[in-house]
C-alpha positions as a Python dict, from the first residue, in 0.01 Angstrom:
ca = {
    (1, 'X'): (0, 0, 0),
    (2, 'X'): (223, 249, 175),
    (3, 'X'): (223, 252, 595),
    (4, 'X'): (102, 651, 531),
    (5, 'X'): (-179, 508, 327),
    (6, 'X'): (-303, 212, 554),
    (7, 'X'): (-340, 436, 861),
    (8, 'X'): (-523, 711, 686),
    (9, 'X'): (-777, 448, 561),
    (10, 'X'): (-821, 268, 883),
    (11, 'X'): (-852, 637, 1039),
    (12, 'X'): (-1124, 672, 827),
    (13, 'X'): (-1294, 311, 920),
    (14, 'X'): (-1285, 445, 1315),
    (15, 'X'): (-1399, 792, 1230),
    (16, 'X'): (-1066, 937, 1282),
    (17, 'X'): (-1004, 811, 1659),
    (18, 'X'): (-649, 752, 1656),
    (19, 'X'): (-644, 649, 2026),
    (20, 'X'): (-913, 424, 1967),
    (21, 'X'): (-741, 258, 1617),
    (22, 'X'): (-388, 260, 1869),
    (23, 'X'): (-598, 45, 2063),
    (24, 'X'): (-735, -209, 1835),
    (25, 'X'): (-420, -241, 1650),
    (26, 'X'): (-220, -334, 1994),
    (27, 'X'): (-525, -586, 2069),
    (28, 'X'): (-542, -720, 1740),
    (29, 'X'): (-137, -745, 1742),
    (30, 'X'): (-121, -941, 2053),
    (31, 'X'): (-405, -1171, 1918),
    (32, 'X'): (-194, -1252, 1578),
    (33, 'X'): (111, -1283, 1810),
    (34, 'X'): (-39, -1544, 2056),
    (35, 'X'): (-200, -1770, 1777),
    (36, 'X'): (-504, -1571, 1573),
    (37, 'X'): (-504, -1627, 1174),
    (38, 'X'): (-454, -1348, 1002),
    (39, 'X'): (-775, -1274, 746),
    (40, 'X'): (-608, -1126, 489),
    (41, 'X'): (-575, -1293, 165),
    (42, 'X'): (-216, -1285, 129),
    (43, 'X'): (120, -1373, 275),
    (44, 'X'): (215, -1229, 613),
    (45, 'X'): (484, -1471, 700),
    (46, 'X'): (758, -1196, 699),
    (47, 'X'): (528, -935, 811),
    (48, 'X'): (449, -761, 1177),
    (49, 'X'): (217, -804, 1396),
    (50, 'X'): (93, -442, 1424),
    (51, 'X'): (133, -420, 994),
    (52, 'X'): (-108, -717, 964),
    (53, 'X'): (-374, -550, 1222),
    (54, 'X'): (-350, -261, 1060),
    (55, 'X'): (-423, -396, 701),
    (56, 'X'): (-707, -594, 842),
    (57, 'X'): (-841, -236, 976),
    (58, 'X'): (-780, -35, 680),
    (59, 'X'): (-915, -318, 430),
    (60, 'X'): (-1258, -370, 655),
    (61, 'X'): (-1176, -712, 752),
    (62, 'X'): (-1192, -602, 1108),
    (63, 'X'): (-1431, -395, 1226),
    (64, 'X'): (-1363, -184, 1537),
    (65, 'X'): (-1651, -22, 1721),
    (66, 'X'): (-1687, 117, 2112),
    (67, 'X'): (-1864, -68, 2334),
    (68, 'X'): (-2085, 159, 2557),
}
């Protein structure tokens, strides 16, 4: 899936926040980069940190709410 198509579908998962998805991507980013196991069923050896988080956004296998 195309970069264009992953944000637009992980838009849609944090009703359309894009500050709020810049935010869990970065957070989820730094996790993957400081140890965290990706939980996406396929190989992300040769793949970013921020591409990962944002596949495991757009594909619902993170789920990214506000806290209030």
């Amino acid at each position: 899936m195309r970069t264009e198509e992953l944000t637009a579908k992980a838009l849609e998962s944090v009703k359309y926040d894009k500050y709020l998805l810049a935010n869990a991507v970065g957070k989820r980013a730094e996790a993957i980069a400081n140890g965290a196991k990706s939980v996406l069923a396929i190989d992300v050896s040769d793949m970013k940190y921020s591409d990962i988080a944002l596949r495991e956004i757009a594909e619902g296998k993170i789920i990214v709410s506000l806290e209030e």
